[in-house]
MARSE-291306 format. One record per residue: residue in one letter; x, y, z of N, C-alpha, C in turn; chain. Coordinates in nm, 3 decimals. Each point is the difference from the previous one (the first is absolute). Layout:
// residues N
<'A' <X Y Z> <X Y Z> <X Y Z> 'A'>
...
END
This chain:
// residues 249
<'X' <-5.199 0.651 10.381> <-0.129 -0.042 0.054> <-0.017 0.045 0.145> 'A'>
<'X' <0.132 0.009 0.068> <-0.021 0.046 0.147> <-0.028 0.125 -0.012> 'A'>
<'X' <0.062 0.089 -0.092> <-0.079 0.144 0.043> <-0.119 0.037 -0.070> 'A'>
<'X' <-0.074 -0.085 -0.050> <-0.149 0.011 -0.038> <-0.070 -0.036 0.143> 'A'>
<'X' <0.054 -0.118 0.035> <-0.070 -0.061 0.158> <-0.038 0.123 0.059> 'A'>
<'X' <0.111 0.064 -0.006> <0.000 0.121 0.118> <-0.039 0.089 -0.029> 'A'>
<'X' <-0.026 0.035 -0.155> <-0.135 0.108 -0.050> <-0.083 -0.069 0.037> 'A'>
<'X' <-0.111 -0.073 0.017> <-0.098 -0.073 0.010> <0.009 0.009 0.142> 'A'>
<'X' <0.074 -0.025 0.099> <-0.011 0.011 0.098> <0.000 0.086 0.098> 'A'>
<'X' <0.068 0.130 -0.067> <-0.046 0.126 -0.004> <-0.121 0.032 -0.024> 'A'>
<'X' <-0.080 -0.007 -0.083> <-0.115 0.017 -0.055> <-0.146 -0.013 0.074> 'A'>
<'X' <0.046 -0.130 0.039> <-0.062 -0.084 0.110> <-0.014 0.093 0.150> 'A'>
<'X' <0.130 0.041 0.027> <-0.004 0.059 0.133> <-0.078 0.126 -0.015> 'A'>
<'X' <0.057 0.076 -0.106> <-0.080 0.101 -0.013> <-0.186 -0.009 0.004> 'A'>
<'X' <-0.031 -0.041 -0.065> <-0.154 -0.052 0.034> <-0.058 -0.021 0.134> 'A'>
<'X' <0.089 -0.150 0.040> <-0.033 -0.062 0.105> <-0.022 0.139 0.135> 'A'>
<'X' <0.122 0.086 0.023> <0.036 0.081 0.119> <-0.143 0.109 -0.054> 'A'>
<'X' <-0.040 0.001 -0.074> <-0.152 0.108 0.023> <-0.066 -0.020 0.097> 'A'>
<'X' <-0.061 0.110 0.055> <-0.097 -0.062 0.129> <-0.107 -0.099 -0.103> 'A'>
<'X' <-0.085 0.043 -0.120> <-0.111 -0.087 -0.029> <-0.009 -0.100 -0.052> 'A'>
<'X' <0.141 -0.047 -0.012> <0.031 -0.141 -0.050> <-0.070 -0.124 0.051> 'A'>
<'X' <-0.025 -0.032 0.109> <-0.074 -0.059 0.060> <-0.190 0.053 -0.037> 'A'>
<'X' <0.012 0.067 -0.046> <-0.204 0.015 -0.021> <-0.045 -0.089 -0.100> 'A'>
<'X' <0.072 -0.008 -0.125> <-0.060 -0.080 -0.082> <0.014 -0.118 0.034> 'A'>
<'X' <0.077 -0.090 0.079> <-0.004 -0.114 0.033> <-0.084 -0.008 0.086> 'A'>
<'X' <-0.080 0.064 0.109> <-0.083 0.025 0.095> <-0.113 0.012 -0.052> 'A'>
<'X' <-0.029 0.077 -0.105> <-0.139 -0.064 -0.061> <-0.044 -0.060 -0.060> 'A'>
<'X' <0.083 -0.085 -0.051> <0.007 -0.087 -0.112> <-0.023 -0.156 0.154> 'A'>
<'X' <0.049 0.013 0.104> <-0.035 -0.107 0.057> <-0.135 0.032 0.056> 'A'>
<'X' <0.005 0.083 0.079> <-0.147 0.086 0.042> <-0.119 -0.054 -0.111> 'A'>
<'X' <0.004 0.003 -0.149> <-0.097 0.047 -0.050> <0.002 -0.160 -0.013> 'A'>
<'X' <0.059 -0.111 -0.028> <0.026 -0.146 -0.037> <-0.102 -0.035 0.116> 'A'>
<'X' <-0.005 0.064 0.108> <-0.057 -0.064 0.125> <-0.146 0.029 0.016> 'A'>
<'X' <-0.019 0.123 -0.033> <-0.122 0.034 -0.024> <-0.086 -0.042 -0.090> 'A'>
<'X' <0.076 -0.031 -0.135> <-0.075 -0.079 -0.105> <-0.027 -0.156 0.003> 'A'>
<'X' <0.078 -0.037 0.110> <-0.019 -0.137 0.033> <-0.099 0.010 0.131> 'A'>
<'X' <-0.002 0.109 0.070> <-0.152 -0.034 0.124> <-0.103 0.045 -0.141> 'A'>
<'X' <-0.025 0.083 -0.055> <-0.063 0.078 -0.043> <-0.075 -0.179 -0.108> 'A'>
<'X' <0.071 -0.047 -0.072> <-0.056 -0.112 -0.099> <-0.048 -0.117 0.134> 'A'>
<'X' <0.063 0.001 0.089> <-0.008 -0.099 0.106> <-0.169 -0.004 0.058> 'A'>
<'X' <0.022 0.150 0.021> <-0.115 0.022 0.089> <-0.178 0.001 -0.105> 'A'>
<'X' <0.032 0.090 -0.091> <-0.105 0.021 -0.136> <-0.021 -0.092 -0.073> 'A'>
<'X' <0.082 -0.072 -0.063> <-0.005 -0.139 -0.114> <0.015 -0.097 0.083> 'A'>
<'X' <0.045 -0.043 0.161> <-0.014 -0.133 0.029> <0.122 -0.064 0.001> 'A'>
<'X' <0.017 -0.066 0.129> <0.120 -0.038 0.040> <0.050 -0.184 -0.128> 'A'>
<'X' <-0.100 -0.006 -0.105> <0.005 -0.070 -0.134> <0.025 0.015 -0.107> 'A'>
<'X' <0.024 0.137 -0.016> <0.028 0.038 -0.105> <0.152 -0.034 -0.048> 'A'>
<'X' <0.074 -0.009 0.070> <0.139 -0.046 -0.068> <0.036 -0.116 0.149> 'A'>
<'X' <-0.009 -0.131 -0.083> <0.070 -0.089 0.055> <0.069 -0.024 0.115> 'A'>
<'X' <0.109 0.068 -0.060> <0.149 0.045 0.090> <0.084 0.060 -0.019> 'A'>
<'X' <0.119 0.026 0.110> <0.081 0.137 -0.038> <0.033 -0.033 -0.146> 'A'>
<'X' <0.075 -0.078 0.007> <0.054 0.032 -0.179> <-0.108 0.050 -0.097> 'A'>
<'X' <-0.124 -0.075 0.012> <-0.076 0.042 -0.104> <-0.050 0.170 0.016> 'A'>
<'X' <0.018 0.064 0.129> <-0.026 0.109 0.024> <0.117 0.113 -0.093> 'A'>
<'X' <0.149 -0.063 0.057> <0.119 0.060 -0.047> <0.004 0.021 -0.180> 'A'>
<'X' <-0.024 -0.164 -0.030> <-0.028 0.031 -0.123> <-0.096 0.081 -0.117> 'A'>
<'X' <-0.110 0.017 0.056> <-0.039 0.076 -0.035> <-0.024 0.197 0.027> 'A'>
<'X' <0.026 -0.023 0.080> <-0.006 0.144 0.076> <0.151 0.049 -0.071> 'A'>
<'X' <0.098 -0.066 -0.029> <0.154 0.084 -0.067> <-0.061 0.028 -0.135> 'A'>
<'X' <-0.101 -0.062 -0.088> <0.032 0.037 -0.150> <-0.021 0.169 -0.028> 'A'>
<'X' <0.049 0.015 -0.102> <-0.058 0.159 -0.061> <-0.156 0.059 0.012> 'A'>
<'X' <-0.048 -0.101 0.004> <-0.150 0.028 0.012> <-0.058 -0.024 0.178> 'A'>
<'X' <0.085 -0.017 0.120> <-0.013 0.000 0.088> <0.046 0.141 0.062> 'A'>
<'X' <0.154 -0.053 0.089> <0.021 0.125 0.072> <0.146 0.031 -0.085> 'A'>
<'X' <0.020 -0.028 -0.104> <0.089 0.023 -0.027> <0.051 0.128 -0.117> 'A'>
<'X' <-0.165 0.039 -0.037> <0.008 0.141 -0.020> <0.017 0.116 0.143> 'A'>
<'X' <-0.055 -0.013 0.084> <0.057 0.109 0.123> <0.149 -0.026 0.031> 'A'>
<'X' <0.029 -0.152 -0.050> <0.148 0.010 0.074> <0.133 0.090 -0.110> 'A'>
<'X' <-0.062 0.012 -0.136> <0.040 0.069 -0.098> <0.057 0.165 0.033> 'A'>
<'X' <-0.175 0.030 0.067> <0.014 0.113 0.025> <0.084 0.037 0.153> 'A'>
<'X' <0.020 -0.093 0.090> <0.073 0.045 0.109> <0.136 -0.052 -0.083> 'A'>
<'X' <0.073 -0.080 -0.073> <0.142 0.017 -0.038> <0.022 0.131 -0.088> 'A'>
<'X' <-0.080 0.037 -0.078> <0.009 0.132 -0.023> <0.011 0.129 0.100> 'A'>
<'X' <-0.074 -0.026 0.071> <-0.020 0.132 0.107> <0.106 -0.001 0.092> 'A'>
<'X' <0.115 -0.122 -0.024> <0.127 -0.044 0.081> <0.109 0.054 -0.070> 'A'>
<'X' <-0.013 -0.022 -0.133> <0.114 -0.007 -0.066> <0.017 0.123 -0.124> 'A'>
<'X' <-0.139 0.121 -0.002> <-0.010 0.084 -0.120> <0.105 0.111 0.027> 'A'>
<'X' <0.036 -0.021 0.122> <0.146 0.131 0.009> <0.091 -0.013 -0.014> 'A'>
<'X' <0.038 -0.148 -0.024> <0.153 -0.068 -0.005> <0.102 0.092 -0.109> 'A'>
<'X' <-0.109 0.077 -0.122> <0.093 0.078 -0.047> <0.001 0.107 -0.035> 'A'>
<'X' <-0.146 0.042 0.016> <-0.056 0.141 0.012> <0.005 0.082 0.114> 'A'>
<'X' <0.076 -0.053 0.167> <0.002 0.080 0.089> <0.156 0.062 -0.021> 'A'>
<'X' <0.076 -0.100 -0.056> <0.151 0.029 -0.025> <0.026 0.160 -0.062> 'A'>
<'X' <-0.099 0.027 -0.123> <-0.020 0.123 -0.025> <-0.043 0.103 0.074> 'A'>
<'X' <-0.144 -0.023 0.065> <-0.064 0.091 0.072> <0.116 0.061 0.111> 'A'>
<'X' <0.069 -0.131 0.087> <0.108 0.039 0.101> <0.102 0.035 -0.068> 'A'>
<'X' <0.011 0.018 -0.066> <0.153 0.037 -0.106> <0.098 -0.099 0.060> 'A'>
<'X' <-0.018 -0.131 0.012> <0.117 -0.118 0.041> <0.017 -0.037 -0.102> 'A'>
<'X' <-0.037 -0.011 -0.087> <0.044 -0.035 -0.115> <0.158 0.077 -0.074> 'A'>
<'X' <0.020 0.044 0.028> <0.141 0.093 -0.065> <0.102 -0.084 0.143> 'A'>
<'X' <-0.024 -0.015 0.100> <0.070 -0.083 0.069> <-0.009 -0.137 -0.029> 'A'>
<'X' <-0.080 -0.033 -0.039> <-0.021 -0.151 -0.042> <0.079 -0.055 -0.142> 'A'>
<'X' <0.016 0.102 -0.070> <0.057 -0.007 -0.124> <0.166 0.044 -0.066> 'A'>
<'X' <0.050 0.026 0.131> <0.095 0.065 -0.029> <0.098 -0.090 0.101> 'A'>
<'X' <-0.074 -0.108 0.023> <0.125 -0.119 0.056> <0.035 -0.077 -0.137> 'A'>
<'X' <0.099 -0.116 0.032> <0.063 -0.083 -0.119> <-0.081 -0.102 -0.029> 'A'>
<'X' <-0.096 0.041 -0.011> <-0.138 -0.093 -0.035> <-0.052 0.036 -0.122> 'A'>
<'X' <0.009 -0.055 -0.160> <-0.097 0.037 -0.076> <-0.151 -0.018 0.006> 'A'>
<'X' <-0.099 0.143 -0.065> <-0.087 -0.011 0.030> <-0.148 -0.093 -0.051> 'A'>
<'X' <0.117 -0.106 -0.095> <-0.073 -0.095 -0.016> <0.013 -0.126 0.105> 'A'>
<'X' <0.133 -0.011 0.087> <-0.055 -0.073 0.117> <-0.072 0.079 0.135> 'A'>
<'X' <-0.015 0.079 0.020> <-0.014 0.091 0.079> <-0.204 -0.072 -0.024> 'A'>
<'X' <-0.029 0.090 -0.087> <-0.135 -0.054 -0.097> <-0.073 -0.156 0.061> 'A'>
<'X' <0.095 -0.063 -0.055> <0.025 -0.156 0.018> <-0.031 -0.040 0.102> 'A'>
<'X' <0.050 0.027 0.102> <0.017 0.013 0.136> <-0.119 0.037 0.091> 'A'>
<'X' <-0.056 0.090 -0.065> <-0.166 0.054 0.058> <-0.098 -0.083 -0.067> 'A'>
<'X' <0.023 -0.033 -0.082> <-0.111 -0.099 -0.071> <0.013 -0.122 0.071> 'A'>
<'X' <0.127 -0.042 0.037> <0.025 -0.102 0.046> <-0.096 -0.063 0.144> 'A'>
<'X' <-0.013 0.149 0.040> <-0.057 0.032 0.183> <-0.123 -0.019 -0.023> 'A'>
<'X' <-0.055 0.084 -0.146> <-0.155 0.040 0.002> <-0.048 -0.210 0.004> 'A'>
<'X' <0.075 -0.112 -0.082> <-0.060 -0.055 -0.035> <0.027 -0.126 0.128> 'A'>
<'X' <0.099 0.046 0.098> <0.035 -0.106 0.150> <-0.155 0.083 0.078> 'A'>
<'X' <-0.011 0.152 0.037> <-0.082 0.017 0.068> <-0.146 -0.036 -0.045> 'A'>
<'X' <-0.026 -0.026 -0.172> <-0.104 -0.052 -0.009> <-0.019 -0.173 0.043> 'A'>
<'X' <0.103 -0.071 -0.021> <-0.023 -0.120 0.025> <-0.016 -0.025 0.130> 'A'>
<'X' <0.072 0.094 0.092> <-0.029 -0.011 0.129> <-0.112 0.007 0.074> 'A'>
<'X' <-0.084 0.129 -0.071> <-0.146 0.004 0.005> <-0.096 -0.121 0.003> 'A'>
<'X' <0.070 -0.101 -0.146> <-0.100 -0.117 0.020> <0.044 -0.067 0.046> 'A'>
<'X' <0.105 -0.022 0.030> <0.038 -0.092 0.154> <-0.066 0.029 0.100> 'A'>
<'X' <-0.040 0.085 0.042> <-0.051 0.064 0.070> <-0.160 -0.055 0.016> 'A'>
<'X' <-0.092 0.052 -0.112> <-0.064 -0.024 -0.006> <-0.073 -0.178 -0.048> 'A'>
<'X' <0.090 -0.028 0.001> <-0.031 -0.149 -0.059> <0.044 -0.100 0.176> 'A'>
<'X' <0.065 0.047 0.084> <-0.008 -0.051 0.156> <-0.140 0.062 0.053> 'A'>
<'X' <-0.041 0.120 -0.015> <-0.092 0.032 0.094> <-0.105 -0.053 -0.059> 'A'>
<'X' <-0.030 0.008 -0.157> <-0.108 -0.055 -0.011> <-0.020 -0.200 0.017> 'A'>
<'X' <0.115 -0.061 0.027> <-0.004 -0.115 0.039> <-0.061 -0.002 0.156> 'A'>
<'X' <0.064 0.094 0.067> <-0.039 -0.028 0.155> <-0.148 0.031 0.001> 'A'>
<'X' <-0.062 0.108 -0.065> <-0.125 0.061 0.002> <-0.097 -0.119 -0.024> 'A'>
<'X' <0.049 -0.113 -0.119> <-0.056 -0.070 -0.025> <-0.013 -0.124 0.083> 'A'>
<'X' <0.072 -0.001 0.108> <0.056 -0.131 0.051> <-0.114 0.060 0.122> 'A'>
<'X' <-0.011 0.139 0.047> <-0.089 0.038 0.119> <-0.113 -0.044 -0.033> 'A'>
<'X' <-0.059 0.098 -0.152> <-0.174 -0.012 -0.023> <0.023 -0.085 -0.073> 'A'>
<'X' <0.054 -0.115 -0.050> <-0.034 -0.141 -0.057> <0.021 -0.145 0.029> 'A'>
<'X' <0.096 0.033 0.053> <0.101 -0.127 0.023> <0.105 -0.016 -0.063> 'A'>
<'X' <0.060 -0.114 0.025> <0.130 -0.008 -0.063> <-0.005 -0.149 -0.093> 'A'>
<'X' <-0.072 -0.100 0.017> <-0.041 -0.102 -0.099> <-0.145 0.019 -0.069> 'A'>
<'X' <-0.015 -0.097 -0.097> <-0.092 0.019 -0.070> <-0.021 0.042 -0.138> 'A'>
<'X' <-0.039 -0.028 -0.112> <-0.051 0.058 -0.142> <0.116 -0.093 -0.039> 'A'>
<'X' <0.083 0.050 -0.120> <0.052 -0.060 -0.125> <0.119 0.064 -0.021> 'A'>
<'X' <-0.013 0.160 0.060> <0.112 0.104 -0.063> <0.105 -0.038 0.131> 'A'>
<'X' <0.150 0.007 -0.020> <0.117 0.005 0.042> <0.100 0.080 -0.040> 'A'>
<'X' <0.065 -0.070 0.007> <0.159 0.119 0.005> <0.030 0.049 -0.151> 'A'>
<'X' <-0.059 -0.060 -0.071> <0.089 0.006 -0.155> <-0.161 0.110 -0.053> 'A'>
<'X' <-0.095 -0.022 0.064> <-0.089 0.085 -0.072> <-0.011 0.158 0.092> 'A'>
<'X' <0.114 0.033 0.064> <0.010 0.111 0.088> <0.108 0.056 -0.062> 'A'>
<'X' <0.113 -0.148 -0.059> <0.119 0.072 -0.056> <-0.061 0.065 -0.146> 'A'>
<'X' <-0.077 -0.085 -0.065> <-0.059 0.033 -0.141> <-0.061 0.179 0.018> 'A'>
<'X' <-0.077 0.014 0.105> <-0.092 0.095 0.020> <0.126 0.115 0.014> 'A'>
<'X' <0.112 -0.006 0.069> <0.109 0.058 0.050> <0.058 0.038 -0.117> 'A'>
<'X' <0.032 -0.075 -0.070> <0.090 0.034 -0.139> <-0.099 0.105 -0.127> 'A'>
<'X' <-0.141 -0.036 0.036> <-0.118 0.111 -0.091> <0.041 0.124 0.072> 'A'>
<'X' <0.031 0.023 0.127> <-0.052 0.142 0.106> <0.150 0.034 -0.047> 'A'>
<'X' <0.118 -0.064 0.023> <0.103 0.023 -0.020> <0.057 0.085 -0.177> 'A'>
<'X' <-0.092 -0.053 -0.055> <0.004 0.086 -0.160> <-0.030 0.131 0.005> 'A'>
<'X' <-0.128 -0.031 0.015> <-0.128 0.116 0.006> <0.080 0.116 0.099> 'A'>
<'X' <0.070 -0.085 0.082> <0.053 0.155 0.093> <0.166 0.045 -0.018> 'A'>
<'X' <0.060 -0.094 -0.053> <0.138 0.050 -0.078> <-0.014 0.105 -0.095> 'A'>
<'X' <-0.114 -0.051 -0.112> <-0.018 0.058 -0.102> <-0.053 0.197 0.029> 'A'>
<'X' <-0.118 -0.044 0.126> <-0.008 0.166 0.075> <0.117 0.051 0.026> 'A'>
<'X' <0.059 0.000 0.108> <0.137 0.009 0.071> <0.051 0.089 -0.177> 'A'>
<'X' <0.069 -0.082 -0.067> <0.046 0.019 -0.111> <-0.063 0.155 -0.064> 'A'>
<'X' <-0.126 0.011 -0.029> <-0.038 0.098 -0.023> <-0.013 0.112 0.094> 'A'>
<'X' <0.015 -0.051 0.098> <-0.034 0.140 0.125> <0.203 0.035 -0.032> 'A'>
<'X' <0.044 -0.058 -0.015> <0.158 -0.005 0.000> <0.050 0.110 -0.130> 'A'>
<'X' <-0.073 -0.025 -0.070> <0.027 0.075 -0.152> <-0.096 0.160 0.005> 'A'>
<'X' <-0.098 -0.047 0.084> <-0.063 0.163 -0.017> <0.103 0.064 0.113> 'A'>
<'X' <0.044 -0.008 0.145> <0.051 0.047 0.054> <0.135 0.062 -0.073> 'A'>
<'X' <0.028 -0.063 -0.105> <0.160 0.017 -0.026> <-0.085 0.143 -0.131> 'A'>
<'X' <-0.089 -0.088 -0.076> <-0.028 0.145 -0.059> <-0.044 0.125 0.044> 'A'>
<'X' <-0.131 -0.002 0.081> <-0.068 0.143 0.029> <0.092 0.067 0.149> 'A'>
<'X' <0.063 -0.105 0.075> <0.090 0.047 0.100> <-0.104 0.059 0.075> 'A'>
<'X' <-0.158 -0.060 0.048> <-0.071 0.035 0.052> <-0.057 -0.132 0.055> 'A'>
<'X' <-0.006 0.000 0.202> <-0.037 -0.165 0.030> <-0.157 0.009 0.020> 'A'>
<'X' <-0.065 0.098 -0.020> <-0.153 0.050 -0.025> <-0.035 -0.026 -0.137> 'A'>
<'X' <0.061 0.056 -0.083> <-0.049 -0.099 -0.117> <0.037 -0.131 -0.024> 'A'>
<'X' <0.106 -0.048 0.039> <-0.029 -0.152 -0.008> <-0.066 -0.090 0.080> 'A'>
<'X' <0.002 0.056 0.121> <-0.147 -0.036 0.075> <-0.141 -0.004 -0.077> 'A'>
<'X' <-0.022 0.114 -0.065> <-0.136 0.024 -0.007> <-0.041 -0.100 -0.149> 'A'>
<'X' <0.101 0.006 -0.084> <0.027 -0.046 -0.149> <-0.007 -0.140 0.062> 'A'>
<'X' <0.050 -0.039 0.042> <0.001 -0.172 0.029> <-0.151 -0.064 0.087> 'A'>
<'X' <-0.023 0.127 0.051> <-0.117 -0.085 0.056> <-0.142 0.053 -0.063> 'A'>
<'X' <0.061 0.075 -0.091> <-0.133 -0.010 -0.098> <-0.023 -0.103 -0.099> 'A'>
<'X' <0.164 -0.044 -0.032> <0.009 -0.070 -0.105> <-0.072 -0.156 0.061> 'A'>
<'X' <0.049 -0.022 0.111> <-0.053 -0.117 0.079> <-0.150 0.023 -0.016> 'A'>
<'X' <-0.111 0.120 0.018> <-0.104 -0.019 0.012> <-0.108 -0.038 -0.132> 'A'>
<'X' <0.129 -0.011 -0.130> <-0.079 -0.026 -0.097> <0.057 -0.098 -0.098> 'A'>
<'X' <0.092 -0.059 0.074> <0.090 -0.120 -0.106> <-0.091 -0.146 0.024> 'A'>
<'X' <-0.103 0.040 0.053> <-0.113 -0.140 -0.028> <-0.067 -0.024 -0.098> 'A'>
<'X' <0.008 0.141 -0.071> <-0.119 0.034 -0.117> <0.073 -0.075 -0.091> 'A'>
<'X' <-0.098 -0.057 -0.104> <0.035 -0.046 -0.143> <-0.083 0.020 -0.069> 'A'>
<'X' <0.046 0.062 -0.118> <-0.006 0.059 -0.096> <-0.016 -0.114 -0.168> 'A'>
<'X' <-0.131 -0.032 0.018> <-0.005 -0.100 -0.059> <0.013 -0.021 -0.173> 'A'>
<'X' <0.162 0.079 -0.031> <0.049 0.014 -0.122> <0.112 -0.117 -0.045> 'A'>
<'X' <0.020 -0.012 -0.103> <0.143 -0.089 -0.034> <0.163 0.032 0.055> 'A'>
<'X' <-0.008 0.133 -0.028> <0.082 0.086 0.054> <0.054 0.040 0.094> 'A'>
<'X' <-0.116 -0.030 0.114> <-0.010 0.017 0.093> <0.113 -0.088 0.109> 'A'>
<'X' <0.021 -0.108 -0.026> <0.073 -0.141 0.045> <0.153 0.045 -0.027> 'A'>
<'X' <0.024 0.092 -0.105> <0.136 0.035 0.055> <0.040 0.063 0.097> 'A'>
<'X' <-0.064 0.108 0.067> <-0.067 0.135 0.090> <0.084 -0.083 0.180> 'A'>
<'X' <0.055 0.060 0.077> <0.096 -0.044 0.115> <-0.168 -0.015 0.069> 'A'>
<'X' <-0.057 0.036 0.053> <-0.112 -0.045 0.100> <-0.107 -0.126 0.001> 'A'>
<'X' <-0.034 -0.055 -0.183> <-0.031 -0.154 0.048> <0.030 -0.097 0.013> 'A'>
<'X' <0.200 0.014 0.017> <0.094 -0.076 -0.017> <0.057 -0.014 0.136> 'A'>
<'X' <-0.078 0.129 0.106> <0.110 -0.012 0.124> <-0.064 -0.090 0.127> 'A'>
<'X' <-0.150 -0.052 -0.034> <-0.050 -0.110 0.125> <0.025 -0.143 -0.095> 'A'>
<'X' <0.068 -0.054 0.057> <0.107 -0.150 -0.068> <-0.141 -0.097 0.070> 'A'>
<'X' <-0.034 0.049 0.107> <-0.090 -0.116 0.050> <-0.131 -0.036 -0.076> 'A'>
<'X' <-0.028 0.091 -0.111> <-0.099 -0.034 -0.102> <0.033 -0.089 -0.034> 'A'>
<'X' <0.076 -0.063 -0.044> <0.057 -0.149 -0.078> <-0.062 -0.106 0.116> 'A'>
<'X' <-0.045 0.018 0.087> <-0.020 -0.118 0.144> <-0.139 -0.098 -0.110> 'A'>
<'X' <0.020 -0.099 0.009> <-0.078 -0.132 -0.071> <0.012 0.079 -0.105> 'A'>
<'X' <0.076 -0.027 -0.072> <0.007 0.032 -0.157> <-0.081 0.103 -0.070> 'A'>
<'X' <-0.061 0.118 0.117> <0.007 0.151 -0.084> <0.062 0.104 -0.044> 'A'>
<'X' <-0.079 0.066 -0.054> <0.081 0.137 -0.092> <-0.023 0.134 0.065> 'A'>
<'X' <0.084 0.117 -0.029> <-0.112 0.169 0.040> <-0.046 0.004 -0.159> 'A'>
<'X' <0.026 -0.044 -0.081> <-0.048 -0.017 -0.118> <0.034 -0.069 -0.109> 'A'>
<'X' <-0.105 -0.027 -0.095> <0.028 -0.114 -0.117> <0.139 0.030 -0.076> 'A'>
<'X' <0.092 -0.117 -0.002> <0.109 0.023 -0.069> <0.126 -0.036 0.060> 'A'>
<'X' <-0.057 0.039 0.110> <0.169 0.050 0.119> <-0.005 -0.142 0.075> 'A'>
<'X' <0.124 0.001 0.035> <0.107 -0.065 0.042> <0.028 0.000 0.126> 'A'>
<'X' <0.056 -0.117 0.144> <0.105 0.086 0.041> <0.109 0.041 0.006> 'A'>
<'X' <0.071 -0.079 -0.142> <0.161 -0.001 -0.050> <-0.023 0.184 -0.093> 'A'>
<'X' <-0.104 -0.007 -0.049> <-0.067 0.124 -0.083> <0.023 0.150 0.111> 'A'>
<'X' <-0.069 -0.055 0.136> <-0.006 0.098 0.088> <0.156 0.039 0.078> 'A'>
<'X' <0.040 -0.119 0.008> <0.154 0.002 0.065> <0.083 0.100 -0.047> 'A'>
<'X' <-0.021 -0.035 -0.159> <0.089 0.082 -0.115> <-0.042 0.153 -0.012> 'A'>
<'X' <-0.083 -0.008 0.008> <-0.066 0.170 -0.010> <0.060 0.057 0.148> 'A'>
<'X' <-0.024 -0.056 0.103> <0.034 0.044 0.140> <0.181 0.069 -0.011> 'A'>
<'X' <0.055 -0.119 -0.051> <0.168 0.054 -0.003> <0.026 0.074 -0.144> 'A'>
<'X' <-0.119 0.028 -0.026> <0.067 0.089 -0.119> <-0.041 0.141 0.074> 'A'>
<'X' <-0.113 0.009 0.069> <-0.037 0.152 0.051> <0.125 0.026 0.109> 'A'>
<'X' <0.012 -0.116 0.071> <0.111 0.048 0.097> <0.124 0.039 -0.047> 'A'>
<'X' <0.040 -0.025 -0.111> <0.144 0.001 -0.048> <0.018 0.125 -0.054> 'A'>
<'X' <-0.133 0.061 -0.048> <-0.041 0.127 -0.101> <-0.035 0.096 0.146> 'A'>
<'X' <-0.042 -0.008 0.106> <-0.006 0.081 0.120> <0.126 0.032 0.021> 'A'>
<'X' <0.118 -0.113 0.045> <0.079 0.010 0.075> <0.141 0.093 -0.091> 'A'>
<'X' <-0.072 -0.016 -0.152> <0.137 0.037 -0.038> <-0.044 0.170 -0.052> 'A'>
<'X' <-0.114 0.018 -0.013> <-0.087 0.151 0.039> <0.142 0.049 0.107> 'A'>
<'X' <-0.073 -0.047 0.128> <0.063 0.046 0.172> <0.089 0.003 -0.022> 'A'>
<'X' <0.096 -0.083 -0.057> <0.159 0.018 0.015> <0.104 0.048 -0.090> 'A'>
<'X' <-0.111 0.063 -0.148> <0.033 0.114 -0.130> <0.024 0.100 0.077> 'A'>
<'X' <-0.135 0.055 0.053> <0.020 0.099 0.097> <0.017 0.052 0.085> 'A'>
<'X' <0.046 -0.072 0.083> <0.078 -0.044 0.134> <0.159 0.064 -0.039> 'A'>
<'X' <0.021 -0.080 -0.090> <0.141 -0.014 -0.051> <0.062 0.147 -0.059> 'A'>
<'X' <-0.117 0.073 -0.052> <0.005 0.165 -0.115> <-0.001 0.104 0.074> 'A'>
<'X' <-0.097 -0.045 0.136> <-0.042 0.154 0.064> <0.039 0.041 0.037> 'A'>
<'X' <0.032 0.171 0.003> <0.065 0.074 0.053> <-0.026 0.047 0.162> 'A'>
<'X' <0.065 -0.037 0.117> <-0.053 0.017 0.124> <0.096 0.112 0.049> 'A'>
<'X' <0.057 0.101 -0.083> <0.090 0.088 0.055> <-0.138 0.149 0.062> 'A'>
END
């Protein structure tokens, strides 16, 4: 277990020591601040209660938590597609590391630097809220920020995950950039078939279930849960078939 730590912590450094490591966290607070003068100033310093009720709503999938999708992607789409481009990969693979922990190990990073993101973003948008709202007031508290937290927290594992599996396939961080944030620009749509409810995109905003709704007749969120870890399990073991086969000589 200690020398996984230290893949992972490797992994970590590597990222972290980029000069642009710091941008996506910079606009992701930047933009939290702006959307809080921006509702403050236009909709009225009434519109949300108080910070929490601000926090809470502003994290779900249907808030800011599709852009924050796309900046953990735009953080994390080289984690295994630059390894090729730089040819580090033949150094990376030729220590006493199999390349299923090796694998392991980067997935491990993609899914600390995403959570970090909403750590991230789940303080600034508290303070944002505490400036243009206050800090008492309304109904919502801590458990409906954690609730809202654990929806953003799916919705963006589950990205992460796929930006993780295209990188490992096309070995291109432009197409998994571009592929993920297209996919983001249309996983709202529903497709108002039977069939449709098995399909990974009206299964991946959990916060539909909020007062006992659906993204559609039928579904679940034990229904949606289950579909969620079945796509991830069928991604991850994609990435790490071929991870595991490819020839990097």
């Amino acid at each position: 277990m200690r020398k996984f730590n230290q893949l992972v912590l490797n992994e970590w450094l590597k990222i972290s020591k980029k000069r642009s490591f710091t941008v996506p966290y910079a606009l992701l607070v930047l933009m939290v601040f702006v959307i809080g003068y921006i509702v403050h100033t236009v909709a009225g310093a009434d519109t949300y209660a108080s910070a929490a009720e601000f926090t809470a709503d502003s994290l779900l999938p249907t808030g800011i938590g599709q852009v924050l999708v796309i900046l953990v992607i735009v953080g994390i789409a080289g984690i295994v597609s630059k390894e090729y481009s730089q040819g580090t990969i033949k150094f990376l693979l030729i220590r006493a590391r199999s390349r299923t922990a090796i694998l392991a190990s980067k997935y491990v990073t993609v899914l600390l630097y995403s959570l970090s993101m909403l750590l991230i973003a789940t303080i600034a948008l508290f303070v944002s809220g505490m400036i243009f709202f206050g800090l008492s007031g309304g109904d919502s508290g801590l458990s409906d920020i954690l609730t809202s937290l654990l929806y953003s927290s799916a919705y963006c594992i589950v990205y992460a995950t796929i930006g993780f599996m295209l990188g490992i396939l096309t070995r291109s961080t432009g197409v998994t950039i571009g592929a993920t944030i297209f996919a983001t620009t249309i996983d709202k749509i529903i497709i108002n078939r039977d069939f449709y409810k098995y399909f990974l995109f009206p299964n991946l905003n959990l916060a539909a279930y909020k007062d006992g709704g659906a993204p559609m007749p039928g579904m679940t969120l034990n229904f949606s849960i289950v579909l969620l870890c079945i796509y991830m399990a069928l991604f991850l073991l994609a990435g790490f078939a071929v991870f595991r086969r490819r020839d990097v000589a």
